[in-house]
PDB file of N, CA, C and O in Angstrom:
ATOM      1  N   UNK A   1     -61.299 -87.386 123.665  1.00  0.00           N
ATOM      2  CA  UNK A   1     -60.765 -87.546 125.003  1.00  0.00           C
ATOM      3  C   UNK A   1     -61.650 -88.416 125.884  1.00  0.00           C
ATOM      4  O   UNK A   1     -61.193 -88.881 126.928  1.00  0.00           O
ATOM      5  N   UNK A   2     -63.098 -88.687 125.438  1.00  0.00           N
ATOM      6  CA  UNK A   2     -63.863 -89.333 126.283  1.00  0.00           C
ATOM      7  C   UNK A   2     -64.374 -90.524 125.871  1.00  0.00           C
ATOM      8  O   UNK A   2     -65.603 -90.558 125.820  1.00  0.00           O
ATOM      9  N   UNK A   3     -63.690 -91.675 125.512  1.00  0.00           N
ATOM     10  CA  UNK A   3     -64.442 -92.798 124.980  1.00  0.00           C
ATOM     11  C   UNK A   3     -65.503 -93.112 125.222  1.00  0.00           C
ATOM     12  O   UNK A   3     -65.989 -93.881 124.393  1.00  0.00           O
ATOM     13  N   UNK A   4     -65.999 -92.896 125.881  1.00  0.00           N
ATOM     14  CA  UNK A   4     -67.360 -93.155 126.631  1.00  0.00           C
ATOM     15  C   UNK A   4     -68.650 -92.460 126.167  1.00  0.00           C
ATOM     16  O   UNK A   4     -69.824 -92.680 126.463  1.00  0.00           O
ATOM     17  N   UNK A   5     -68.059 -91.515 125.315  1.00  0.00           N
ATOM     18  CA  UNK A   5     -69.079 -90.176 125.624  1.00  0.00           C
ATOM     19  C   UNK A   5     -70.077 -90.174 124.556  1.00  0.00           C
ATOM     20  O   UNK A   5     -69.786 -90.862 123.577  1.00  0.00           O
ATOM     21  N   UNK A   6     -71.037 -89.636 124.535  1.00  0.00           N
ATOM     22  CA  UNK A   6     -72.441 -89.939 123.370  1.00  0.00           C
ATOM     23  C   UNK A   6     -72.849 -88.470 123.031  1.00  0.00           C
ATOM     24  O   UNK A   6     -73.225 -87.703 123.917  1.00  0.00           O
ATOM     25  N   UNK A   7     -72.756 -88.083 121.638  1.00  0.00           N
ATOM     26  CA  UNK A   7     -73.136 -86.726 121.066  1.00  0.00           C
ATOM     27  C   UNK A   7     -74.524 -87.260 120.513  1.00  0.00           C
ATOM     28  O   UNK A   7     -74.498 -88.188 119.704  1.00  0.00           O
ATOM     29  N   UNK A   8     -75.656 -86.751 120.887  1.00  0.00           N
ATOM     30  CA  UNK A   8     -77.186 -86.619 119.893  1.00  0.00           C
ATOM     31  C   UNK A   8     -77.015 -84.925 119.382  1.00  0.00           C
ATOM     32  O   UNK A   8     -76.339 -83.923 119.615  1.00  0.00           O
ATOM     33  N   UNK A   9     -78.150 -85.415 118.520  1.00  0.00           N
ATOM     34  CA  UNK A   9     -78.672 -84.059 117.995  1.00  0.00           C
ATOM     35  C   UNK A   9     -79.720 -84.136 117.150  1.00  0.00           C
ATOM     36  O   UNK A   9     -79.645 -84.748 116.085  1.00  0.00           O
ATOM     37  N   UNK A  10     -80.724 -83.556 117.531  1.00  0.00           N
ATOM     38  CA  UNK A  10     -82.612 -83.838 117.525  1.00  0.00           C
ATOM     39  C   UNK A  10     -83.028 -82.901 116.623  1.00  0.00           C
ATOM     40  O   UNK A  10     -82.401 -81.847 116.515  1.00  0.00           O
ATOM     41  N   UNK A  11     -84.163 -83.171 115.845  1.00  0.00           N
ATOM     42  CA  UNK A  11     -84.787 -81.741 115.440  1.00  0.00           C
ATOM     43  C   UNK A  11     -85.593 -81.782 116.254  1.00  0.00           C
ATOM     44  O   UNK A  11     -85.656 -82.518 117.240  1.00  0.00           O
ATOM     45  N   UNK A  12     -86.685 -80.522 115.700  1.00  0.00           N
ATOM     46  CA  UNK A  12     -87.477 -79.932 116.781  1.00  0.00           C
ATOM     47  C   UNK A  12     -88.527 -80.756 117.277  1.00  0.00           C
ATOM     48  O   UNK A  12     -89.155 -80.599 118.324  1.00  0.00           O
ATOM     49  N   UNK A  13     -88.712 -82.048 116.037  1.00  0.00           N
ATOM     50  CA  UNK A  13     -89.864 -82.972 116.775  1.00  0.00           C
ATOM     51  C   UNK A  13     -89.076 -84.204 117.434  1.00  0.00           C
ATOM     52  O   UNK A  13     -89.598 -85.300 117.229  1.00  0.00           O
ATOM     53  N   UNK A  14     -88.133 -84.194 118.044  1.00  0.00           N
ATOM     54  CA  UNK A  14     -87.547 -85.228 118.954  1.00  0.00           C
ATOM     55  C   UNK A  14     -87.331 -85.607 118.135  1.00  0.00           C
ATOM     56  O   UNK A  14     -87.234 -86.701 118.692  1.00  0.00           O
ATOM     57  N   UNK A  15     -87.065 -85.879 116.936  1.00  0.00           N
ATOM     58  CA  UNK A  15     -86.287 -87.415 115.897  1.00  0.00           C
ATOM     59  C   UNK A  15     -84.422 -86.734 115.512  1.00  0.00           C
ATOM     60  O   UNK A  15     -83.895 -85.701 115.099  1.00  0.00           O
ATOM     61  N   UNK A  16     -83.957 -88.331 116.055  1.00  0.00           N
ATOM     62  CA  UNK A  16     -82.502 -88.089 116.295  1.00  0.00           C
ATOM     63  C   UNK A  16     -81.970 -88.139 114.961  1.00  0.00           C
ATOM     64  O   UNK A  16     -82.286 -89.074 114.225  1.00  0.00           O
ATOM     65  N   UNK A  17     -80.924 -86.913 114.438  1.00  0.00           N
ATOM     66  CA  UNK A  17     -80.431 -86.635 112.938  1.00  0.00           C
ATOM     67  C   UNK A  17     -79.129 -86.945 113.230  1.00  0.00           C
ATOM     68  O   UNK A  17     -78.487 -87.334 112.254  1.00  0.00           O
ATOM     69  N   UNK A  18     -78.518 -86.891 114.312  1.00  0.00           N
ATOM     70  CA  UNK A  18     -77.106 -87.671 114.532  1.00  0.00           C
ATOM     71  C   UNK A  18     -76.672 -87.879 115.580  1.00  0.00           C
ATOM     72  O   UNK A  18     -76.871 -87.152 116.554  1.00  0.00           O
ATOM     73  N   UNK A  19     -75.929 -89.010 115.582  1.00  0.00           N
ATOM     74  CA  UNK A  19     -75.311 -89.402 116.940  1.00  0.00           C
ATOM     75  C   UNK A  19     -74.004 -90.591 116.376  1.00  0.00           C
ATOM     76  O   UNK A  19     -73.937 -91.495 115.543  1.00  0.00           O
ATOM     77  N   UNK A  20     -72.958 -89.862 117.530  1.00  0.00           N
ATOM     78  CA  UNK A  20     -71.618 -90.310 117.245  1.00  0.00           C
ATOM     79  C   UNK A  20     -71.175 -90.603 118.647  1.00  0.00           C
ATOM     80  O   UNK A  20     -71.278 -89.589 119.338  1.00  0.00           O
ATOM     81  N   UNK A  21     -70.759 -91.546 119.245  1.00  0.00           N
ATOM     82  CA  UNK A  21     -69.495 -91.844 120.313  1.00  0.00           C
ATOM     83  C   UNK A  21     -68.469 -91.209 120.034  1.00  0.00           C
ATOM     84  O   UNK A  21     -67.956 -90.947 118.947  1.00  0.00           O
ATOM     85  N   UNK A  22     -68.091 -90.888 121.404  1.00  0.00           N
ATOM     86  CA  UNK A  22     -66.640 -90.782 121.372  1.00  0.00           C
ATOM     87  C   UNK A  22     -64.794 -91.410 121.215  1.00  0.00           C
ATOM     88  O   UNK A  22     -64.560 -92.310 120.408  1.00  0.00           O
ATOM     89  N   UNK A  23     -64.000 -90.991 121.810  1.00  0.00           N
ATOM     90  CA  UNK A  23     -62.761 -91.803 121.460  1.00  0.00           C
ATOM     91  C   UNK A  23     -62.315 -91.467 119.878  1.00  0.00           C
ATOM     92  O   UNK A  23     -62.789 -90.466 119.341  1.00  0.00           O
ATOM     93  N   UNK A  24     -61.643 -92.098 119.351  1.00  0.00           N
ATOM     94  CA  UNK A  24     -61.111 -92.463 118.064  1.00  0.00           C
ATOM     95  C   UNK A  24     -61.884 -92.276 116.853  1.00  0.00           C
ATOM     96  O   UNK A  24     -61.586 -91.730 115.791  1.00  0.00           O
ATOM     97  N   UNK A  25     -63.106 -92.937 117.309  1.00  0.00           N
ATOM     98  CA  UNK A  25     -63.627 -92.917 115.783  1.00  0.00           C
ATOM     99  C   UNK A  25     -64.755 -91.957 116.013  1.00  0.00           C
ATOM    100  O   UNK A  25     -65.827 -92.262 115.490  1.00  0.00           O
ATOM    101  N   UNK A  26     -64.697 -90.898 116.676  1.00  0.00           N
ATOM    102  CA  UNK A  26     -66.020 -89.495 117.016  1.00  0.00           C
ATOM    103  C   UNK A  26     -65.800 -88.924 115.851  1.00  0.00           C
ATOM    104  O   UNK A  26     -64.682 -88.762 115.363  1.00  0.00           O
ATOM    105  N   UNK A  27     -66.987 -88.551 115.287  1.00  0.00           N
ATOM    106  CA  UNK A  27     -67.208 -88.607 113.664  1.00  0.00           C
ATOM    107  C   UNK A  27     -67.820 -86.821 114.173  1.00  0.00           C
ATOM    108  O   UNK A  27     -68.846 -86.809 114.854  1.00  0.00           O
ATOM    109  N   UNK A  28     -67.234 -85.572 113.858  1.00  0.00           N
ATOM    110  CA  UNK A  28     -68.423 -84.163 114.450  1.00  0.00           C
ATOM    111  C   UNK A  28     -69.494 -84.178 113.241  1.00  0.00           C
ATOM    112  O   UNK A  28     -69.247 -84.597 112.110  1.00  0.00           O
ATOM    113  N   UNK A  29     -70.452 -83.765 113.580  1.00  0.00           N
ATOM    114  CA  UNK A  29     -71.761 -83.018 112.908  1.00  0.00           C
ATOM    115  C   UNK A  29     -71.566 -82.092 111.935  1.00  0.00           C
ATOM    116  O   UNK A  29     -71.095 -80.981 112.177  1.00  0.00           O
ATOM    117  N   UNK A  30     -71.895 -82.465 110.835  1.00  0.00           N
ATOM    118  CA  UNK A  30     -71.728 -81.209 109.919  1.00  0.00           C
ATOM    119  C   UNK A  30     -72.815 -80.807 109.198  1.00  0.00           C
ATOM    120  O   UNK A  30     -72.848 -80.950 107.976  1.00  0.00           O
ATOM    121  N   UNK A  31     -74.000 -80.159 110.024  1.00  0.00           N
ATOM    122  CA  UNK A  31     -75.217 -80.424 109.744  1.00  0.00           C
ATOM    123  C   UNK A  31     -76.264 -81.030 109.135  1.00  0.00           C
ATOM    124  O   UNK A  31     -77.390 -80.533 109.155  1.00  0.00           O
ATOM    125  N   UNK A  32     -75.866 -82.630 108.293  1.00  0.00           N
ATOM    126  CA  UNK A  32     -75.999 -83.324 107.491  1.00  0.00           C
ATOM    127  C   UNK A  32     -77.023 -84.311 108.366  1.00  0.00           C
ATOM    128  O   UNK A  32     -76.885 -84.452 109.581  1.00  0.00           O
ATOM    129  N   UNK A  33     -77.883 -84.859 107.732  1.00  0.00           N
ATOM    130  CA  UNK A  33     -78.702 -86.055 108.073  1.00  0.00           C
ATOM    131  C   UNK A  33     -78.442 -86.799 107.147  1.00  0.00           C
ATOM    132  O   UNK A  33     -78.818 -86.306 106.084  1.00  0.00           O
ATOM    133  N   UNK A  34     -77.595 -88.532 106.952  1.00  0.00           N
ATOM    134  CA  UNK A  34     -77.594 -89.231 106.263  1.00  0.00           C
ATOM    135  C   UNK A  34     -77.232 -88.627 104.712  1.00  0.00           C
ATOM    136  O   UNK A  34     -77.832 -88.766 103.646  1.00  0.00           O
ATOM    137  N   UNK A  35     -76.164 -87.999 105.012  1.00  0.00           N
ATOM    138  CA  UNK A  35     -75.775 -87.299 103.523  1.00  0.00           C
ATOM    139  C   UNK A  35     -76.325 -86.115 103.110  1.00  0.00           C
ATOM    140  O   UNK A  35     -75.752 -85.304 102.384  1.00  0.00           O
ATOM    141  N   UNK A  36     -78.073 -85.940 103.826  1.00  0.00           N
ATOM    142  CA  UNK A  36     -78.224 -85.247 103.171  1.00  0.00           C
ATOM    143  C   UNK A  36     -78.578 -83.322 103.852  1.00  0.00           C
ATOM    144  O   UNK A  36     -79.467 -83.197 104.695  1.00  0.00           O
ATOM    145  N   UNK A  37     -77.969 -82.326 103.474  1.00  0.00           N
ATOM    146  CA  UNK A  37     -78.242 -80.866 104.172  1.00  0.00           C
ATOM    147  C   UNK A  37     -79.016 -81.086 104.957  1.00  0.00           C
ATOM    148  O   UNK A  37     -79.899 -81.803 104.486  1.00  0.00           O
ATOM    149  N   UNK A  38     -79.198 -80.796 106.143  1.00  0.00           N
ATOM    150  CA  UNK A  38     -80.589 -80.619 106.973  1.00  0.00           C
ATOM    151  C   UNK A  38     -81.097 -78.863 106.696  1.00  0.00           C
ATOM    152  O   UNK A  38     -80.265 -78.064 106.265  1.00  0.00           O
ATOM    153  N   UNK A  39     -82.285 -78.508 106.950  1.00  0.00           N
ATOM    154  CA  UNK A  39     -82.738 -77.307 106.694  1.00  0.00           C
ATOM    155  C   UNK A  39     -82.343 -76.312 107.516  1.00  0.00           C
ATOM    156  O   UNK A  39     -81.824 -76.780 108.530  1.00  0.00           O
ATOM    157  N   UNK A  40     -82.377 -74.979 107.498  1.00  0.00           N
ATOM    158  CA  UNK A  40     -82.181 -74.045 108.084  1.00  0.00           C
ATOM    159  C   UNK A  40     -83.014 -73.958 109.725  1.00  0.00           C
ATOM    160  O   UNK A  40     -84.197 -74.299 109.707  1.00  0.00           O
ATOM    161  N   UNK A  41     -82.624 -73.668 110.629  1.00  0.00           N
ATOM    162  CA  UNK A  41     -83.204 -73.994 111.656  1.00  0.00           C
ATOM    163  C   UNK A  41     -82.812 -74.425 113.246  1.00  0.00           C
ATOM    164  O   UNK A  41     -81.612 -74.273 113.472  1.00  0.00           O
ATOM    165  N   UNK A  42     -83.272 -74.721 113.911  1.00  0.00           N
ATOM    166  CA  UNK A  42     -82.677 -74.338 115.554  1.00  0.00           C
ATOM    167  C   UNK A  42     -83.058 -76.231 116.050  1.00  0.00           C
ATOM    168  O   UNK A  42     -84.122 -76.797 116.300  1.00  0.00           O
ATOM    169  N   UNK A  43     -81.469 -76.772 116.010  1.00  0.00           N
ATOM    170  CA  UNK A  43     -81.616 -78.356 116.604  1.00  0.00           C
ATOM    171  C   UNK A  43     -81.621 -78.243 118.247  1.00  0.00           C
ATOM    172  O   UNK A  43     -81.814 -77.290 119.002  1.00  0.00           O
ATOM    173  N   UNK A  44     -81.380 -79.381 118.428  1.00  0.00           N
ATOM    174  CA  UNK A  44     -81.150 -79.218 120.223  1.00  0.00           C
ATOM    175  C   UNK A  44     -80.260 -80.854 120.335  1.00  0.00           C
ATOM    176  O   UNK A  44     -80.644 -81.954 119.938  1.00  0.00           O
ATOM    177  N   UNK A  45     -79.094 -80.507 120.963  1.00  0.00           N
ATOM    178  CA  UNK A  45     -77.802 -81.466 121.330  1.00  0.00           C
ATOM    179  C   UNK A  45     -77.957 -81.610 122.813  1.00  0.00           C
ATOM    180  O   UNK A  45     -78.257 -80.777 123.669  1.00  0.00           O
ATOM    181  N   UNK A  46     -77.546 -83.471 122.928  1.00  0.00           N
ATOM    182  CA  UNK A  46     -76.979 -83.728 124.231  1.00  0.00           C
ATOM    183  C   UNK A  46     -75.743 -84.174 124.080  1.00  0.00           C
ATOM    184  O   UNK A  46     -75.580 -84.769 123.015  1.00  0.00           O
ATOM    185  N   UNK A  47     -74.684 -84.091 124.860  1.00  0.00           N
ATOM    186  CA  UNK A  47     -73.799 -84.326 125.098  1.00  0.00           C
ATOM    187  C   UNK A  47     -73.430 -85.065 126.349  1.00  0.00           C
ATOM    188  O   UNK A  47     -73.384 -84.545 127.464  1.00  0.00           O
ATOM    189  N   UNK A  48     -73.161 -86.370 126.063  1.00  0.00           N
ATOM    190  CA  UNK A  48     -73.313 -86.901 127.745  1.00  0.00           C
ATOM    191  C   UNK A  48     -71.591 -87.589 127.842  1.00  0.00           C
ATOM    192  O   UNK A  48     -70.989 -88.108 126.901  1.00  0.00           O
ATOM    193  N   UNK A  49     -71.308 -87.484 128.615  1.00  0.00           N
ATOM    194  CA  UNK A  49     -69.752 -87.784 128.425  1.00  0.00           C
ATOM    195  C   UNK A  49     -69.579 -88.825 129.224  1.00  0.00           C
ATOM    196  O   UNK A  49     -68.462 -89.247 129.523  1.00  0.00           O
ATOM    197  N   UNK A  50     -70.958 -89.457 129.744  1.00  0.00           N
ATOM    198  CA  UNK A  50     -70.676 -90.504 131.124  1.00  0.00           C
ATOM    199  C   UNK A  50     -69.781 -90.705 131.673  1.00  0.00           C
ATOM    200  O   UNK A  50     -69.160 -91.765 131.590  1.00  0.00           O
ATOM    201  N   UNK A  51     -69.349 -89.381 132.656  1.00  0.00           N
ATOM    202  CA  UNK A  51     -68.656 -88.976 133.697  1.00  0.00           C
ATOM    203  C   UNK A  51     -69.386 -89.386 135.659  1.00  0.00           C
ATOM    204  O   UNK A  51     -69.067 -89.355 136.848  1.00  0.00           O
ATOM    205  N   UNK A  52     -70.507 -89.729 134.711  1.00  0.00           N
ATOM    206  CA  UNK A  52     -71.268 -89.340 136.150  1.00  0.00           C
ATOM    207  C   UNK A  52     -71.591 -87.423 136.397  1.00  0.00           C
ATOM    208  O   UNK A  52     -72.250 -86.954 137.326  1.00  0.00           O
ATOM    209  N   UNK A  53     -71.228 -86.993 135.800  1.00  0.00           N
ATOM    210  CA  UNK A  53     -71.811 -85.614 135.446  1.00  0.00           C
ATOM    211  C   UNK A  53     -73.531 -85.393 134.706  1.00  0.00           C
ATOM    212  O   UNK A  53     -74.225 -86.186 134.070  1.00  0.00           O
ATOM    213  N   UNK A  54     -73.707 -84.374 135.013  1.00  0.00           N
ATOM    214  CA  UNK A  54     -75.076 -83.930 133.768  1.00  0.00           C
ATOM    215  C   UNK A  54     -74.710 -84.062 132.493  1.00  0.00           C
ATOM    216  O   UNK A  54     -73.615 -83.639 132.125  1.00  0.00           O
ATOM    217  N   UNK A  55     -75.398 -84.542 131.817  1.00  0.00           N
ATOM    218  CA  UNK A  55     -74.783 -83.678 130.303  1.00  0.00           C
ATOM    219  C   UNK A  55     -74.809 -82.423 129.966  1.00  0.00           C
ATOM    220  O   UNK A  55     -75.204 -81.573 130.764  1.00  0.00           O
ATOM    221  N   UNK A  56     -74.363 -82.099 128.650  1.00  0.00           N
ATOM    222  CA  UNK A  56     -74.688 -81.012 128.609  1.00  0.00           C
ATOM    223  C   UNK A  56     -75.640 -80.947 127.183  1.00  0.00           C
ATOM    224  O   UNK A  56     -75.629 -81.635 126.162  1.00  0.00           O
ATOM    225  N   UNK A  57     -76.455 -79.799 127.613  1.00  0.00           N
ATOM    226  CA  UNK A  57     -77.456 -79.744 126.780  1.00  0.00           C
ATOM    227  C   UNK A  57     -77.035 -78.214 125.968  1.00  0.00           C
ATOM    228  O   UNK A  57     -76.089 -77.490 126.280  1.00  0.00           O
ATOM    229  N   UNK A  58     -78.384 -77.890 124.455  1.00  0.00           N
ATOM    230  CA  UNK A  58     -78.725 -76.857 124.347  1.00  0.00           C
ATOM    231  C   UNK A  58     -79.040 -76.541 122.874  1.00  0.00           C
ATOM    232  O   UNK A  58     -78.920 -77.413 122.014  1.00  0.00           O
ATOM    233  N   UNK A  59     -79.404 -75.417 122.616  1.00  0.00           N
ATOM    234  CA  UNK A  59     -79.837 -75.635 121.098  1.00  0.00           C
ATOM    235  C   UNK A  59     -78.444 -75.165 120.363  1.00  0.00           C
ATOM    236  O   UNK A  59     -77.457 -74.669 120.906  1.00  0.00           O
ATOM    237  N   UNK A  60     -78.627 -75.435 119.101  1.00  0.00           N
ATOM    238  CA  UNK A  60     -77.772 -75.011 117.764  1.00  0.00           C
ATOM    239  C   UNK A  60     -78.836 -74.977 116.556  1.00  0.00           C
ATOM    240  O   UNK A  60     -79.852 -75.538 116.145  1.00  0.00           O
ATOM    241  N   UNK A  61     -77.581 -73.559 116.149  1.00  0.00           N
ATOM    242  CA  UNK A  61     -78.802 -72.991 114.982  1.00  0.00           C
ATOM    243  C   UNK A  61     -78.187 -73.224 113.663  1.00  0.00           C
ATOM    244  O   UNK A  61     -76.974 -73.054 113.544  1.00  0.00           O
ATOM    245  N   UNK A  62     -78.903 -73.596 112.662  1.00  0.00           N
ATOM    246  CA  UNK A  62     -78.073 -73.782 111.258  1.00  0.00           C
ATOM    247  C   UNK A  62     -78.270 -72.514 110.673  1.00  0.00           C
ATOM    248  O   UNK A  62     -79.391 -72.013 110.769  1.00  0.00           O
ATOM    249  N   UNK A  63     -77.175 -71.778 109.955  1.00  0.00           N
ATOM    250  CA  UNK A  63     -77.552 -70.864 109.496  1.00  0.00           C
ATOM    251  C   UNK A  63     -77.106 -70.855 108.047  1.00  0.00           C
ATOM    252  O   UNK A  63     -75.883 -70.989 108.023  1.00  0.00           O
ATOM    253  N   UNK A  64     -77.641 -70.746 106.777  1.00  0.00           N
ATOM    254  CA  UNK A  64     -76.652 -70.922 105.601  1.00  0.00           C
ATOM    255  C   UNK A  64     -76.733 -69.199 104.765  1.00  0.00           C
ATOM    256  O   UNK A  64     -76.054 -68.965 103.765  1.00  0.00           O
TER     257      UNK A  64
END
């Protein structure tokens, strides 16, 4: 719904494991880094929808 809009998602040492735009081709997270499982563990997402709003922030936990 938001072409505009920018999904990150960090591990715990700031290095970005994914990021997708929005619109049409918004690809969701399926806890994967470059193909490959990411580990068990607590990421942290921004969500900025460049609304002129905050984003929204917060953690997510992988659990398998």
């Amino acid at each position: 719904s938001y072409e505009n809009a920018l999904v990150q998602v960090f591990n715990r040492w700031g290095g970005i494991v994914f990021e997708s735009n929005g619109g049409e081709n918004y690809q969701g997270w399926d806890g994967t880094n470059k193909g490959e499982e990411l580990p068990v563990g607590t990421y942290y997402y921004i969500i900025d929808l460049n609304t002129g709003d905050n984003p929204q922030t917060g953690p997510i936990t992988i659990i398998r």
